[in-house]
C-alpha positions as CSV (number, residue, x, y, z in Angstrom):
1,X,-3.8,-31.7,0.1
2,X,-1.5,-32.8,2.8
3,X,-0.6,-29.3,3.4
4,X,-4.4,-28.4,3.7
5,X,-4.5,-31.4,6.3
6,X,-1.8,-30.0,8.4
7,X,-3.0,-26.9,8.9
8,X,-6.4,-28.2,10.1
9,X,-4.8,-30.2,12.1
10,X,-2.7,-27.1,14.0
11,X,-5.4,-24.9,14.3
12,X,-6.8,-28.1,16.0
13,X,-4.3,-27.9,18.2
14,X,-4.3,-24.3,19.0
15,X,-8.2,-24.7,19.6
16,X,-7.6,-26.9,22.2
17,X,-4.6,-25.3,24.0
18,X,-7.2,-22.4,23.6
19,X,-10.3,-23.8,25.2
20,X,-7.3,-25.0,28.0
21,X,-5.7,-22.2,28.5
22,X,-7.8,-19.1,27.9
23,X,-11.0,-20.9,30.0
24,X,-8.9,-20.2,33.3
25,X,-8.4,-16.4,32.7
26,X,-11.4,-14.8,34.1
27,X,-10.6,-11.8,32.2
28,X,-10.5,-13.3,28.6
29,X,-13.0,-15.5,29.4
30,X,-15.5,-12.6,30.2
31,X,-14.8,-11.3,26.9
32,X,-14.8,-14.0,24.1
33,X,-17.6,-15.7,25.2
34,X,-19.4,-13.1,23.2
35,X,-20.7,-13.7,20.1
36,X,-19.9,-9.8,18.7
37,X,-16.5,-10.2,20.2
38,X,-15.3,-13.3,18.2
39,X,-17.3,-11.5,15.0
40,X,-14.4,-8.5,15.4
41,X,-11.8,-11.2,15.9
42,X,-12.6,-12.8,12.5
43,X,-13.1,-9.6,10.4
44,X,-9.6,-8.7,12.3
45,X,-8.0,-12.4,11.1
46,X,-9.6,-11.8,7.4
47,X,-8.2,-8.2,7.0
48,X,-4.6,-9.7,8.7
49,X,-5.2,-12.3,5.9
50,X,-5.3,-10.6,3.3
51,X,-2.3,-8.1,4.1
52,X,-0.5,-11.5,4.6
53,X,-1.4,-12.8,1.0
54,X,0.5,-9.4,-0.6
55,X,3.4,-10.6,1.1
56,X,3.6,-13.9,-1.1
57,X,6.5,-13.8,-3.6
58,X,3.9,-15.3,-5.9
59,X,3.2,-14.1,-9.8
60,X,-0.9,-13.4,-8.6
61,X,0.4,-12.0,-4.8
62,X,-0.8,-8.5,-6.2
63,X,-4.2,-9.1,-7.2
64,X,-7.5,-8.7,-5.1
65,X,-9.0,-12.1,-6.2
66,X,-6.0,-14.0,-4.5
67,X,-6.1,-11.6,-1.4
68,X,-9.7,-12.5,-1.0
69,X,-8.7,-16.7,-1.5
70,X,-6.1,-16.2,0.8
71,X,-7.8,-15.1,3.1
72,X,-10.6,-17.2,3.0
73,X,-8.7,-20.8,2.9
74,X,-7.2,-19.4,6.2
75,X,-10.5,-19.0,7.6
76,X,-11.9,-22.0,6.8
77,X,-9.1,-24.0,8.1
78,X,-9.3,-21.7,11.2
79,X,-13.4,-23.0,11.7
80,X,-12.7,-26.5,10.6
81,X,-9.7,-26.7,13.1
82,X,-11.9,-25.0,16.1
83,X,-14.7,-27.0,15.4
84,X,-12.9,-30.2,15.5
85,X,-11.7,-29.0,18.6
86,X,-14.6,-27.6,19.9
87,X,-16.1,-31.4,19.0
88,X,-13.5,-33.2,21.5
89,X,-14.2,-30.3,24.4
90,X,-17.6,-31.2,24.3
91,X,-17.5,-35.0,24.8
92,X,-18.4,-35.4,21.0
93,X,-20.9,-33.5,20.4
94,X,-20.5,-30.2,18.3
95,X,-22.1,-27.1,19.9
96,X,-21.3,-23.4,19.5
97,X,-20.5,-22.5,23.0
98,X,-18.5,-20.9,25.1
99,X,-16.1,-23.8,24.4
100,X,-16.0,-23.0,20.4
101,X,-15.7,-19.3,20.9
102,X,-12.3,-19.6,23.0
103,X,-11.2,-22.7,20.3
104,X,-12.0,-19.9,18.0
105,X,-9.9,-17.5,19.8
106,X,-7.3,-19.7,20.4
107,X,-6.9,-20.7,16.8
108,X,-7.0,-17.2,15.3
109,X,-4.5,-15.6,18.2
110,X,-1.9,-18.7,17.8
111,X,-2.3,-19.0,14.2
112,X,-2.0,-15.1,13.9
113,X,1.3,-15.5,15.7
114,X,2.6,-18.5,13.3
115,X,1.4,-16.2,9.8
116,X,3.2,-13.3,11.7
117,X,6.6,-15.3,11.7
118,X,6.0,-17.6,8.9
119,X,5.7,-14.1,6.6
């Protein structure tokens, strides 16, 4: 459970350095404010997910079912961390903005960078 808490609370983190960072570059701004762009993103995070999951020394690493888990705790701590962040960008109020779509891609592109070295 703690573990679980952690990890929301990163992907917090790299929300906000996200929303902070990525909101001055014209360029990546332009692009992840789109809704289709951020739905490529995920379905890239998933798949990267799932190929991460294989590489667990576990006894169950090798079967579809705890791919698919895998996969789908990491996304849910990715939303739950950019919302929360998303929540504090936006002077407490939760929208799905331009502000959640750069926590979004702040969260997947940091944490994708952690999983990368972490596996």
């Amino acid at each position: 459970m703690v573990d679980i808490i952690i990890s929301i609370l990163l992907y917090c983190v790299f929300g906000l350095l996200g929303i902070h960072v990525f909101s001055k570059i014209k360029e990546i701004n332009r692009i992840f404010s789109k809704q289709q762009n951020i739905i490529y993103l995920v379905i890239f995070f998933f798949i990267f997910g799932m190929y991460l999951a294989q590489k667990n020394p576990s006894l169950y690493s090798s079967s579809l079912m705890f791919q698919i888990a895998f996969s789908i705790g990491n996304l849910i701590a990715v939303f739950a961390g950019s919302a929360i962040a998303a929540f504090f960008a936006n002077k407490s109020k939760f929208k799905i903005n331009k502000n959640f779509y750069l926590s979004l891609f702040g969260s997947i592109s940091c944490g994708t960078l952690l999983l990368f070295i972490a596996f």
